[in-house]
C-alpha positions as CSV (number, residue, x, y, z in Angstrom):
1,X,12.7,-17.9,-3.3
2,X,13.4,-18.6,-7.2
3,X,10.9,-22.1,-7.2
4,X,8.0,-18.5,-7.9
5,X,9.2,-16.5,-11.0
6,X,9.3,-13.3,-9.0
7,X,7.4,-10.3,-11.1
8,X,7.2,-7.4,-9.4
9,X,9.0,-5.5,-6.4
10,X,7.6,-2.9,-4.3
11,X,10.1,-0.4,-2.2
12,X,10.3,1.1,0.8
13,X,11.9,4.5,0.1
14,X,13.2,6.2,3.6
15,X,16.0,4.0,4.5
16,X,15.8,1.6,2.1
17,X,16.3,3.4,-1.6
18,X,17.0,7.3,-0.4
19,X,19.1,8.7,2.9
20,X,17.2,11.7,3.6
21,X,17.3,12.1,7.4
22,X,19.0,15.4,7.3
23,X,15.9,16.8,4.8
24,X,13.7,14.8,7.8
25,X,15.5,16.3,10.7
26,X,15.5,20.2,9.3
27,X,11.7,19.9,9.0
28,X,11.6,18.5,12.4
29,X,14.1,21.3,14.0
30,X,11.9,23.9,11.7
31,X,8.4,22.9,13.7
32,X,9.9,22.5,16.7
33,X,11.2,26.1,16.5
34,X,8.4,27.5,15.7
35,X,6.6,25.7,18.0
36,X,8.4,27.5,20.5
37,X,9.7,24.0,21.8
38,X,13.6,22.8,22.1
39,X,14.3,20.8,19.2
40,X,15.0,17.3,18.9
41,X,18.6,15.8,17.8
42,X,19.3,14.4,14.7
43,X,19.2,10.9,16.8
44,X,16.2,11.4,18.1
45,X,14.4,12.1,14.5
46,X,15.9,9.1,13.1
47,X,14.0,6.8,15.4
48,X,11.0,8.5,15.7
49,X,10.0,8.9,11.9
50,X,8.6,5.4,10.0
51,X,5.0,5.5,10.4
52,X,4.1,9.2,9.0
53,X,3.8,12.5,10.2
54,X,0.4,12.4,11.1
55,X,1.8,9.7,13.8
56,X,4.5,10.9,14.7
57,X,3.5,14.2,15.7
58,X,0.3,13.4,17.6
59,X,2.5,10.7,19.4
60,X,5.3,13.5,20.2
61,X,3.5,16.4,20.3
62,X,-0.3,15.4,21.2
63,X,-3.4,16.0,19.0
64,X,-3.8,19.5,19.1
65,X,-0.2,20.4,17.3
66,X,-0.8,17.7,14.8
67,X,-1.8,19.9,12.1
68,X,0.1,23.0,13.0
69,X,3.2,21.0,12.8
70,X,2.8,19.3,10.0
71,X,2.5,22.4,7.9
72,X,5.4,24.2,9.4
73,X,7.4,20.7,8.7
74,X,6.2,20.2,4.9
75,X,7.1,23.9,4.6
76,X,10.8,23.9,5.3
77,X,10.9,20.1,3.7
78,X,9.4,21.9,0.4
79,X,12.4,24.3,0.6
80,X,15.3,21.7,1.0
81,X,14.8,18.1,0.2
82,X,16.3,18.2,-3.2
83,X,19.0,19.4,-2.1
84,X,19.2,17.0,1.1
85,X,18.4,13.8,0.2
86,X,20.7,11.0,-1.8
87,X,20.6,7.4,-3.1
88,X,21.9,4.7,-1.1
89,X,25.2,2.7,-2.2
90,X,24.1,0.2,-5.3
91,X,20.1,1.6,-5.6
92,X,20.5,3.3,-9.3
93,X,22.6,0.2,-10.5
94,X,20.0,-2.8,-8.5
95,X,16.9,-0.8,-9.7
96,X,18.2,-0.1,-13.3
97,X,18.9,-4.1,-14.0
98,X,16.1,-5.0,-12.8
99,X,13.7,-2.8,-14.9
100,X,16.0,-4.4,-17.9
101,X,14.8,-7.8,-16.7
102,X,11.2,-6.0,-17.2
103,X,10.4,-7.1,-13.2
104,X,8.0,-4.2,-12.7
105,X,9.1,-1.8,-9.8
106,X,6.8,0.2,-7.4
107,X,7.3,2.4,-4.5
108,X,4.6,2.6,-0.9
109,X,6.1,4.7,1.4
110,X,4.9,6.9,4.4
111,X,6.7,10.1,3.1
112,X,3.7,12.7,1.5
113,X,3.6,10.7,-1.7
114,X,4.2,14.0,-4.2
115,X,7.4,14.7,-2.5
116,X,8.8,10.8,-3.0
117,X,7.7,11.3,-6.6
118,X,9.9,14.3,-7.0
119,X,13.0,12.9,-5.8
120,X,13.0,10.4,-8.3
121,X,12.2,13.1,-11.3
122,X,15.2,15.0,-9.8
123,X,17.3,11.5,-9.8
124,X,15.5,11.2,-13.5
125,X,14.4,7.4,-12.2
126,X,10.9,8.1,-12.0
127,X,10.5,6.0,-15.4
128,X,11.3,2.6,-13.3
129,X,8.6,2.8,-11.3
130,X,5.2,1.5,-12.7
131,X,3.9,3.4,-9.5
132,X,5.2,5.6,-7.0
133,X,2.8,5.6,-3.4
134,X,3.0,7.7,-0.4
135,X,1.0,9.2,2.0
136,X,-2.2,11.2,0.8
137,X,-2.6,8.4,-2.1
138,X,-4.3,5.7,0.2
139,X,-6.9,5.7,2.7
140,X,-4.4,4.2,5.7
141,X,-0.6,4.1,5.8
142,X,1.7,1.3,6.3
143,X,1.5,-1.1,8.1
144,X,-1.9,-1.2,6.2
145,X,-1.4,-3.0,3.3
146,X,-3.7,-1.1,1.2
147,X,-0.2,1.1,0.1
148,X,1.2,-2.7,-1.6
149,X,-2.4,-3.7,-2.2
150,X,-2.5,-0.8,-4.7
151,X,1.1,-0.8,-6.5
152,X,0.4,-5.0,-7.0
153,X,-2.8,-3.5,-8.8
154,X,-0.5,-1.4,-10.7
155,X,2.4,-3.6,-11.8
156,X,-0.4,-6.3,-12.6
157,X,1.4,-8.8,-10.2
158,X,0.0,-11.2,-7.7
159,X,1.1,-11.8,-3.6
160,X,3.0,-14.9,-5.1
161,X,5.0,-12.7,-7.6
162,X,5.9,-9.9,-5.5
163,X,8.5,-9.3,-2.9
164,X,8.5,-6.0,-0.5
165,X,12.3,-4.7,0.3
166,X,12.0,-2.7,3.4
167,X,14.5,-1.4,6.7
168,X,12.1,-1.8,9.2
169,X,10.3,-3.5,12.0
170,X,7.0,-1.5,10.2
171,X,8.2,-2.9,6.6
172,X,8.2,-6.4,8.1
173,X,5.0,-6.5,9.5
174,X,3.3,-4.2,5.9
175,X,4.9,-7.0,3.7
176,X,3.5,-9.5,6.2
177,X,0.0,-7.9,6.3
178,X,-0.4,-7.8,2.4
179,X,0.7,-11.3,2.2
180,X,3.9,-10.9,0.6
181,X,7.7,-12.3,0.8
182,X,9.9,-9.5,2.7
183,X,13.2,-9.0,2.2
184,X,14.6,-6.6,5.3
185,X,17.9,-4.2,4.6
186,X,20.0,-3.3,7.2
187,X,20.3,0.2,6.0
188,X,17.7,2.5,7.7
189,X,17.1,3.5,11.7
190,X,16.3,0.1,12.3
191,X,18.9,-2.7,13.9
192,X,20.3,-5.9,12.4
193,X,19.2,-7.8,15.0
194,X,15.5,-5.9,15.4
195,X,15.1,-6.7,11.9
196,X,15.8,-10.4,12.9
197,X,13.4,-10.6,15.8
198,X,10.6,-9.2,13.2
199,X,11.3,-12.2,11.1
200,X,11.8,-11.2,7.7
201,X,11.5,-13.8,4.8
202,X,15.1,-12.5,4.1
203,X,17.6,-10.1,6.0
204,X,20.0,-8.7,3.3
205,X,23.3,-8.0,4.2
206,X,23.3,-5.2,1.6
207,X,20.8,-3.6,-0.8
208,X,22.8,-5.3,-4.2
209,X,22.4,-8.5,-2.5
210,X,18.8,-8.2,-4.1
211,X,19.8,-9.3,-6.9
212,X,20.9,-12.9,-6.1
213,X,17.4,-13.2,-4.7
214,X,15.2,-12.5,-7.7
C-alpha cells in the first residue's frame, strides 16, 4: 500500500471514528413511542442503522411513516447527541498525526451531515477535516460514491491517493464503488469475519493500526 504516496483519507464516522449508538437508539426508542409502536432494543438499532434514515425507516416502518419518523427521531437526537456520543479508543491521537503529516482528512457519512459536523466542533476537531459529508449534502448516500467522489474533490486528491477507513459491509462496497483502497475496522455493528467476506483491501485489527498503513 506505500509503492502510492497515500494523500488523502476519507472516514466513515458511525462505528468507525465516534460510538454513538446510545444517541441512535434514543431517537429510535423516541419515534417508536410516539409512533405508538413497541420499541426496538438497543441490539436491534445497532444492526439496522448503516444506510440512513430515510432507509431504514421505510425498510422497518414502510413508506408512509418515513417522514413522520424521521422528524420525531432528529427531534430527540437534536436534544441528546452531544451529550451521547464519544470517540473511539486512539481516533484524536491517529487523526491528529496525520493532519501533522498534512495527509488531508475528510469525513462521508450517512448521519444528517450538520449533526456529524457538530460533534467534531464539540470535540474541537472540526479543523482536521478539509470536509465533513453527510446526508442532505449529496444527491444519493453511500454506497453511492458521490459522498467520496465529493470529499476527493475537496482534499484535491485522486482514487490512487486516497484510502476510505470504514466498519462495514456498506463501507466496503462505497470504497469499492468510488474506486478507492478500503481499509475495514472491526469496531462498528459489523463482524470480523463479515468484514472479511466483503473483501476489504485491508481488515485492521484496530483503528491505530492506520498508521502503519499510510
Amino acid at each position: 500500500m506505500k509503492e502510492k504516496e497515500i494523500r488523502g483519507i476519507i472516514f466513515d464516522l458511525d462505528g468507525t471514528l465516534i460510538d454513538s449508538y446510545q444517541a441512535i437508539y434514543l431517537g429510535f426508542h423516541h419515534a417508536y413511542t410516539q409512533l405508538g409502536l413497541a420499541p426496538l432494543s438497543y441490539e436491534e438499532v445497532r444492526k439496522v442503522v448503516g444506510l440512513g434514515l430515510n432507509h431504514t425507516f421505510r425498510e422497518l416502518l414502510g413508506e408512509a411513516r418515513v417522514s413522520q419518523a424521521i422528524t420525531l427521531f432528529r427531534q430527540k437526537y437534536e436534544e441528546i447527541f452531544r451529550t451521547h456520543t464519544h470517540l473511539l479508543p486512539g481516533v484524536r491521537e491517529v487523526l491528529e498525526s496525520l493532519h501533522g503529516r498534512a495527509i488531508q482528512l475528510a469525513v462521508a457519512t450517512n448521519k444528517l451531515g450538520r449533526f456529524a459536523r457538530a460533534i467534531f466542533e464539540q470535540f474541537a476537531m472540526e479543523n482536521l477535516f478539509a470536509v465533513i459529508l453527510g446526508d442532505g449534502d449529496v444527491s444519493q448516500t453511500k454506497p453511492h460514491p458521490e459522498m467520496l467522489c465529493r470529499a476527493m474533490e475537496k482534499m484535491g486528491t485522486e482514487k490512487d491517493q486516497t484510502l476510505f477507513v470504514g466498519d462495514s459491509v456498506i463501507d466496503i462496497q462505497t470504497g469499492r464503488n468510488a474506486g478507492v483502497q478500503v481499509l475495514a475496522v472491526p469496531t462498528g455493528n459489523t463482524e470480523r469475519e463479515d468484514l472479511i467476506k466483503a473483501r476489504p483491501t485491508v481488515l485492521l485489527e484496530r483503528f491505530s493500526d492506520l498508521l502503519a498503513h499510510v
